[in-house]
N, C-alpha and C positions, 0 to 999 in steps of 0.2 A: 504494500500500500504506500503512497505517497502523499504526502502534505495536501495536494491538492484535490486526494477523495475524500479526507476530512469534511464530514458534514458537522458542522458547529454551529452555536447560537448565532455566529458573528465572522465570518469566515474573513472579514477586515482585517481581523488580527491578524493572522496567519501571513498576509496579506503583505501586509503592512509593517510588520513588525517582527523581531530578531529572536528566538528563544535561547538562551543563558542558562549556563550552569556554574553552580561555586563547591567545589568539592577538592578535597586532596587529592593530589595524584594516581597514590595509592587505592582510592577508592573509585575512580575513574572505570577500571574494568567491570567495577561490582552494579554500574549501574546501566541503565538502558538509554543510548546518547541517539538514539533515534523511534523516540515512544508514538507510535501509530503512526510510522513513515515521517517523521517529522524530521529532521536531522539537525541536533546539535553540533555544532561545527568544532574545532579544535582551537579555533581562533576567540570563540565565547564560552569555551570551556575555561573556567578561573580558579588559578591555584592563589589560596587566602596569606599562604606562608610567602609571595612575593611582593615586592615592594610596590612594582610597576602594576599592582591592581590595586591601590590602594584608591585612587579616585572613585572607582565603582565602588569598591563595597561603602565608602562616605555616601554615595548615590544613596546606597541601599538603605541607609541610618535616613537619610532626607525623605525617602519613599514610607518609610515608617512613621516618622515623624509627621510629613504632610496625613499619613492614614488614621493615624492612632493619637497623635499630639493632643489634639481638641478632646480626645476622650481619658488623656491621664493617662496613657501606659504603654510610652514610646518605649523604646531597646536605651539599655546604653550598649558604648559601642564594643564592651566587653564580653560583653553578654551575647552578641551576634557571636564574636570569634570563639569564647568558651563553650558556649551550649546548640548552637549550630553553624557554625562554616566549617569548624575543626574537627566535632562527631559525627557532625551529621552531611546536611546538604542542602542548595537552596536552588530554586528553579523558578524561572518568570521568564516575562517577556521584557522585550527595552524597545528604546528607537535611539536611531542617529541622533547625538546634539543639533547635529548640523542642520537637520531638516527640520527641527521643532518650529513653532512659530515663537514669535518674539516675547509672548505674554508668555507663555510657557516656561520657555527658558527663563524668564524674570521669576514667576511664581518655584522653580526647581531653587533659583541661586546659581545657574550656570554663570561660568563668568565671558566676558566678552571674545567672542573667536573660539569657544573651545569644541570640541571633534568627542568623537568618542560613544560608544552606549551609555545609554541613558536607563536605568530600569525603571517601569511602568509597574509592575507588577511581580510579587514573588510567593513560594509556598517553601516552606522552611520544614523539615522535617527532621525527628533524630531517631537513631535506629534504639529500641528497645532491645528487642530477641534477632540481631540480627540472621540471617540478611531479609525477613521477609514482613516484620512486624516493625511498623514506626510509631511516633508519636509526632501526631502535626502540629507544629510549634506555633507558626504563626502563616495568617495568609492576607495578602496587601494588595490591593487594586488602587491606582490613580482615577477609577471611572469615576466617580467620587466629584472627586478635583476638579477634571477638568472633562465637564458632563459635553461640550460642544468637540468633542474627539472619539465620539460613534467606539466608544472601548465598552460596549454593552455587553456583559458575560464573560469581561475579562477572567473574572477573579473563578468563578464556577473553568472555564479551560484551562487555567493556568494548574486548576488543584488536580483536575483530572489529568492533565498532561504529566506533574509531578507527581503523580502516585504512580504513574506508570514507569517513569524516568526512575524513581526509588525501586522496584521492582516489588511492591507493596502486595501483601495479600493480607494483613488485619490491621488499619487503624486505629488505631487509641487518638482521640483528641479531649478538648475542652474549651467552652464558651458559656457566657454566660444566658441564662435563658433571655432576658431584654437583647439579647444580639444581634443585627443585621446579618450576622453570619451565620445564625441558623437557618434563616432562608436559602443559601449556599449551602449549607453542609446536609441539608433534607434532600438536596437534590442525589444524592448520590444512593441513598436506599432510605429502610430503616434502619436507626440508628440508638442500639440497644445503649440502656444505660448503666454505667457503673456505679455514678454517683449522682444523684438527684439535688443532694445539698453534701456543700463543700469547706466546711471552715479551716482547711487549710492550705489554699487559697482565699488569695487578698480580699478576691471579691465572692465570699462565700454563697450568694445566688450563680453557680457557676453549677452546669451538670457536665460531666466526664462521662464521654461514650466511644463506642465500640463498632466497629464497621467493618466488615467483608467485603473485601474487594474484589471485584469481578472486572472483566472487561466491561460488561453489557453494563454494569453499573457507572463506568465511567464514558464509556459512551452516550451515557443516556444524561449523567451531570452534564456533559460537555455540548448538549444540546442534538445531538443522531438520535431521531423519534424513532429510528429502525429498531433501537435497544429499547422497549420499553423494561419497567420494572414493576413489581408488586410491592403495594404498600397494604397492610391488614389494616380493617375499620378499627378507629379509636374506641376505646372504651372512657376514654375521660379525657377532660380538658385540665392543663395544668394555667392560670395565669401568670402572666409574667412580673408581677410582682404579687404573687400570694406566698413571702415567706416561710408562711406553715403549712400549706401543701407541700411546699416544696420539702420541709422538714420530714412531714409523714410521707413521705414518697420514699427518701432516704431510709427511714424507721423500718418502710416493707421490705427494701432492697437490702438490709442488712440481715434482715428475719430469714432470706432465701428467696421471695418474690423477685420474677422477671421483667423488665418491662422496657417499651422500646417510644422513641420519637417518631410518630409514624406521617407524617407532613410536615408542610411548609407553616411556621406562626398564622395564625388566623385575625386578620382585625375584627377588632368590638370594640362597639362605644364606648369601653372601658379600658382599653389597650387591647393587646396583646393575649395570645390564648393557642399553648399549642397543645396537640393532640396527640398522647398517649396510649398504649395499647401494654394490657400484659400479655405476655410473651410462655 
């Protein structure tokens, strides 16, 4: 298969824009540098331990920063190198400096005349049981930012693309239930959970779940109607900010009860509401 049989939400991207990888060297062979025909080049393949990539991954801190700033819980930039560029792996999309527009580049902090990848977008992943179980650290889209750059489904291709590049068969992640990203992360199936209430994490309305990875399931996040998937009828609605649900969800899951995210959040006039199923 090739790049251009990819049926995506948004095939612009592909299009238009470069896919990136930041991994050690040594870890290089362990991963898939051309996931669904795609091909990561060797030229945006990035080793973190050299000097001359140091402007990127800054990129990478500013791409965080623009996503995550406004809501309190930017990287430092320790933290990128300790807990994933050096364990783990990062994967996105970028564009040329050169071809950005001027507001753009102003809104990044590029400086005047500079060349180079740009990242747009990343999905951060660290190996738990390696090689086939990760834990998805973080996932970052500019569509956000800068909504008049048709980057619609960035962040849903970029995660699909990077589970495949990881060579993934169980995900582990965490978000919190109020999260735009649980919209993105329902995309990919259902999404068993491990923890329903989390107090050790910052932000204790935080549920930690569990994912099986399939092809057809990241075909189908990445927007290929070919792939459908099965999601089982809820049996309950959790709100997004009902703290004691969320506690006695926890209370069940510790007693031995199963129970999985089986959609996308649901709006109500009251917020947020998403749907649960035991398992």
């Amino acid at each position: 298969m090739t790049a251009d049989l990819l049926r995506t939400r948004n095939n612009a991207i592909l299009r238009d824009m470069t896919p990136y990888l930041v991994a050690l060297p040594n870890h290089w062979k362990l991963l898939d540098r051309s996931p669904f025909g795609l091909t990561i080049s060797q030229e945006n393949t990035i080793d973190p331990t050299l000097t001359s990539s140091e402007r990127f991954l800054l990129l990478l801190q500013t791409l965080d920063r623009l996503t995550f700033g406004p809501e309190g819980m930017p990287m430092p930039r320790w933290v990128f190198y300790d807990c994933a560029e050096i364990p783990g792996a990062v994967f996105g999309f970028a564009q040329r400096a050169e071809n950005l527009p001027k507001s753009v580049r102003e809104a990044i902090g590029l400086e005047a005349g500079e060349t180079g990848l740009v990242p747009f977008s990343t999905y951060i992943a660290i190996p738990i049981r390696p090689p086939h179980v990760w834990f998805g650290h973080n996932l970052s889209s500019l569509n956000p930012t800068f909504p008049a750059m048709n980057l619609k489904g960035l962040a849903s291709i970029t995660k699909a693309l990077g589970l495949k590049v990881f060579r993934c068969v169980t995900q582990i992640g965490a978000t919190q239930w109020d999260s735009d990203a649980l919209h993105i992360h329902t995309r990919f199936g259902p999404l068993q959970l491990v923890t329903a209430w989390t107090p050790a994490h910052s932000e204790a309305a935080t549920l930690t779940y569990r994912l099986d990875v399939t092809d057809d399931k990241l075909r189908h996040a990445y927007g290929d109607m070919d792939a459908p998937i099965h999601y089982p009828d809820a049996d309950f609605e959790i709100a997004a900010d009902d703290w004691e649900a969320m506690r006695d969800l926890q209370a069940r899951i510790e007693a031995g009860e199963q129970f999985a995210v089986v959609g996308s959040p649901r709006r109500h006039e009251k917020g947020r509401r998403i749907p649960v199923a035991r398992i």
